[in-house]
C-alpha positions as CSV (number, residue, x, y, z in Angstrom):
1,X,-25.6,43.8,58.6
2,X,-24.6,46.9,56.6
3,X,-27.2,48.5,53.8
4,X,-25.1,48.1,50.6
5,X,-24.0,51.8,49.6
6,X,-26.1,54.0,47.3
7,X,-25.2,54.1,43.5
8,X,-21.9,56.5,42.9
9,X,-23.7,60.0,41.8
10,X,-21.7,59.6,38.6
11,X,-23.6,56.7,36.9
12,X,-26.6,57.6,34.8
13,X,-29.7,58.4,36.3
14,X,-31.4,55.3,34.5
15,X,-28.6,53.0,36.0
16,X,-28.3,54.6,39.5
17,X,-32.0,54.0,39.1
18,X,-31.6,50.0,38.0
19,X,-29.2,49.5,41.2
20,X,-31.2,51.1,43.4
21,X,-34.2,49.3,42.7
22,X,-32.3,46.2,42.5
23,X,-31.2,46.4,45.9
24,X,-34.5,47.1,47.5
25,X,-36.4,45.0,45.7
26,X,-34.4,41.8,46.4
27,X,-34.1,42.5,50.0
28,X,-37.6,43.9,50.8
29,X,-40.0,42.5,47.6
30,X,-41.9,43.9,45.2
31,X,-44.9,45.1,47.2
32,X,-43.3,46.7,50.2
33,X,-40.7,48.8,48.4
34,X,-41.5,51.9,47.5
35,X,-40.6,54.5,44.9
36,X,-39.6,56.9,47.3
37,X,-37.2,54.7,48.5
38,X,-35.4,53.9,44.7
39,X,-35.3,57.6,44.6
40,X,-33.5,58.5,47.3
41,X,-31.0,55.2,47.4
42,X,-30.1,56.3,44.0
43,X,-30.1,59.9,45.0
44,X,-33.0,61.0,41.9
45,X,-36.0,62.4,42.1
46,X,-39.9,60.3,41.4
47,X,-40.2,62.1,38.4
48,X,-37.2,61.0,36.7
49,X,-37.5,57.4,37.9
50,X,-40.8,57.9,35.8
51,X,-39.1,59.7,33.1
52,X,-37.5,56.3,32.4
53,X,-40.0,53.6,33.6
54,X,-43.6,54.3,33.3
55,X,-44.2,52.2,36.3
56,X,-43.1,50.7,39.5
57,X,-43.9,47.7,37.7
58,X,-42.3,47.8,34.5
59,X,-39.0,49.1,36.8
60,X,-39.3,45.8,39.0
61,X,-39.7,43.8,35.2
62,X,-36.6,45.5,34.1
63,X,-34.3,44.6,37.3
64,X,-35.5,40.4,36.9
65,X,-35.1,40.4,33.5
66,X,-31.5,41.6,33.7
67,X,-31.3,39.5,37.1
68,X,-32.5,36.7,34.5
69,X,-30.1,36.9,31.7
70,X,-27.2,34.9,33.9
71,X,-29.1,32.2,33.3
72,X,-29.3,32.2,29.6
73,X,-25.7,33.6,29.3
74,X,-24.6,30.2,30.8
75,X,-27.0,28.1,28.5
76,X,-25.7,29.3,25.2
77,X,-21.7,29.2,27.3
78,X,-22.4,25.6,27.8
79,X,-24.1,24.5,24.5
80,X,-20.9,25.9,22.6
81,X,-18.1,23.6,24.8
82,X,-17.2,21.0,22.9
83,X,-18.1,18.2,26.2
84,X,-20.4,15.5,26.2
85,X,-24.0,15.7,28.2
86,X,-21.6,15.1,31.7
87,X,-19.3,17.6,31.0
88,X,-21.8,20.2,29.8
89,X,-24.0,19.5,32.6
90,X,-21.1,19.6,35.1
91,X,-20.0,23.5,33.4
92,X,-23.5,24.8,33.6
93,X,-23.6,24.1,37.5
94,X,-20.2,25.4,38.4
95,X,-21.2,28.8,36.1
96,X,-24.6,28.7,37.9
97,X,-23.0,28.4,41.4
98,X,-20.5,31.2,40.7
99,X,-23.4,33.4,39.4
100,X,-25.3,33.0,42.5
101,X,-22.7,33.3,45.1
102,X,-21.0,36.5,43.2
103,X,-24.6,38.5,42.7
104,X,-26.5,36.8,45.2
105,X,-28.8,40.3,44.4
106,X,-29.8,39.0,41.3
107,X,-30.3,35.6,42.9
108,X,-32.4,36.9,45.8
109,X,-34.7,38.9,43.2
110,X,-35.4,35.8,40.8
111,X,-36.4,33.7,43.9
112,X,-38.4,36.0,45.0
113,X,-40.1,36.7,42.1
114,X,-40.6,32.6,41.2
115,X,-42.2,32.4,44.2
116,X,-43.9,35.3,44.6
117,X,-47.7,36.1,45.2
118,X,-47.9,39.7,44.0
119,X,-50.0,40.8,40.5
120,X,-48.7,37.7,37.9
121,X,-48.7,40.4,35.3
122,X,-46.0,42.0,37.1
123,X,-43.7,38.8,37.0
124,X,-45.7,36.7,34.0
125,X,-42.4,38.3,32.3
126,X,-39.4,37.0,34.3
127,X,-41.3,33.3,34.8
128,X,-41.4,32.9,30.9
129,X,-37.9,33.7,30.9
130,X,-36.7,31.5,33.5
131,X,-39.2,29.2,32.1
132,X,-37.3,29.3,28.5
133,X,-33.7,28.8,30.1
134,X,-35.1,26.3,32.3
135,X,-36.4,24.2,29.0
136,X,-33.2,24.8,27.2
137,X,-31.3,22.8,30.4
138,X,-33.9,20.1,29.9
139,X,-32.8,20.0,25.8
140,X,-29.8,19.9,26.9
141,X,-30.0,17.0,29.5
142,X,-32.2,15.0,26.2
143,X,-30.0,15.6,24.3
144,X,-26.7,13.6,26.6
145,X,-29.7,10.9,26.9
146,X,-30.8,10.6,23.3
147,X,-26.2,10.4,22.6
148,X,-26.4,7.4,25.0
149,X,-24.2,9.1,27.7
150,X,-27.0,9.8,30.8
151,X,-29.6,7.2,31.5
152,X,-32.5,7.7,29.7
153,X,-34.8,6.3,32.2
154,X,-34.9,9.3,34.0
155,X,-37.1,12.6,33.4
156,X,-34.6,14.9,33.0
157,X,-36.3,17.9,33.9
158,X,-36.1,16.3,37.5
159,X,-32.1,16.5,36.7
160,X,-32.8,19.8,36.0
161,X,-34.8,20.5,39.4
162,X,-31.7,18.6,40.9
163,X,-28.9,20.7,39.7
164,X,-30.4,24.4,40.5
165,X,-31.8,23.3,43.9
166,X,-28.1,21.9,45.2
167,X,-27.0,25.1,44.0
168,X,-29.7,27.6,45.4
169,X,-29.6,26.0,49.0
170,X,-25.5,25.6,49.3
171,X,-25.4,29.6,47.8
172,X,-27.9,30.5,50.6
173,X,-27.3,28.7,53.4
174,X,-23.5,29.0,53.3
175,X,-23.2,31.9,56.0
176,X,-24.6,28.9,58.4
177,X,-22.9,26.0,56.9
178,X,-19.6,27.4,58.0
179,X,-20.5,27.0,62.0
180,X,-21.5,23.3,61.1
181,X,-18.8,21.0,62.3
182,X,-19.4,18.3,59.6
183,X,-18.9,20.8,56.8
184,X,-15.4,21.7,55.2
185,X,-16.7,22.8,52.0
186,X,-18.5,26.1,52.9
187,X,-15.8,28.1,51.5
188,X,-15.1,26.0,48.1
189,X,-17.6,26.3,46.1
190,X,-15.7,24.9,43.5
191,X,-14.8,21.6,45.8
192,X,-19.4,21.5,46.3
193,X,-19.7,21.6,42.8
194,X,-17.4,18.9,42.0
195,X,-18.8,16.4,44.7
196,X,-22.4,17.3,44.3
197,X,-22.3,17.1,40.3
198,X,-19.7,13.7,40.5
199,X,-22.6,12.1,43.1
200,X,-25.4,13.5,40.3
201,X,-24.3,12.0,37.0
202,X,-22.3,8.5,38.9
203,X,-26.5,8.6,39.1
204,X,-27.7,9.5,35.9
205,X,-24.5,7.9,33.7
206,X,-25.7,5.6,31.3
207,X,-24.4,2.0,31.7
């Protein structure tokens, strides 16, 4: 496997800076990468990574929490379609599945950070946010129940849990689902999505 290339000379410092740390922090965590390393992957010195973050961690906050706005961009793109609580629910996990398997770096960094045991100051940020998108899905989901179209017997934060978790393993597992003889949907995301989310709500459909 190939390092992904350092950030073109040309960018800004403070963005060569954001994609450097990026990289390293999604493929080697929080706690064994090192500033030295952000410098020289995005070919600055420490001083002016410092010049622009006053800390390793408030760099590592500022990479999740532009890692985290995917997921409330495609909240407020699914609570403007004019779809009921099936068809919103089915838009949010196509948009989350093409997030995650078009920056898997962004999707490798948020894991890591939900699950994470470093400093919870350092990542009490990112959680609150995931946490806020996470309860606007769960609004959303209430709010298909509460219109009579998903079954309102169900706790639909668990619908919630359902969606992402389809999503996160099929998005990481796919460079080994593609050897597995059963499997002809590696490389279609879009053909997952629509079987996984048509199994989901022929589930969770009301009457």
């Amino acid at each position: 496997m190939t390092n992904p290339s350092p950030p073109k000379p040309c960018a800004a410092p403070a963005h060569r800076v954001r994609r450097a740390a990026a990289e390293i922090f999604s493929s080697q965590g929080y706690d064994a990468a090192s500033i030295s390393a952000i410098a020289k992957r995005a070919d600055v010195s420490k001083a002016n990574i410092f010049h622009h973050f006053k800390s390793k961690a408030a760099l590592y906050q500022e990479v999740l929490k532009n890692a985290c706005r995917s997921f409330t961009d495609s909240i407020d793109a699914v609570s403007r379609l004019e779809e009921d609580g099936i068809g919103r629910l089915n838009a949010y996990a196509r948009m989350r599945l093409c997030d995650y398997i078009e920056d898997p770096m962004s999707s490798r960094l948020v894991l890591r950070a939900l699950t994470s045991d470093c400093d919870e100051s350092d990542i009490q940020p990112v959680r609150d946010d995931f946490a806020a998108s996470f309860h606007r899905l769960v609004e959303l989901i209430r709010a298909g129940q509460t219109a009579g179209q998903l079954r309102a017997d169900v706790n639909p934060a668990l619908i919630a849990v359902l969606v992402n978790a389809g999503n996160v393993f099929y998005a990481q597992t796919r460079p080994l689902l593609r050897h597995f003889q059963d499997i002809d949907f590696a490389d279609d995301p879009h053909d997952y999505s629509a079987q996984m989310m048509d199994i989901l709500t022929r589930g969770i459909a009301a009457g």
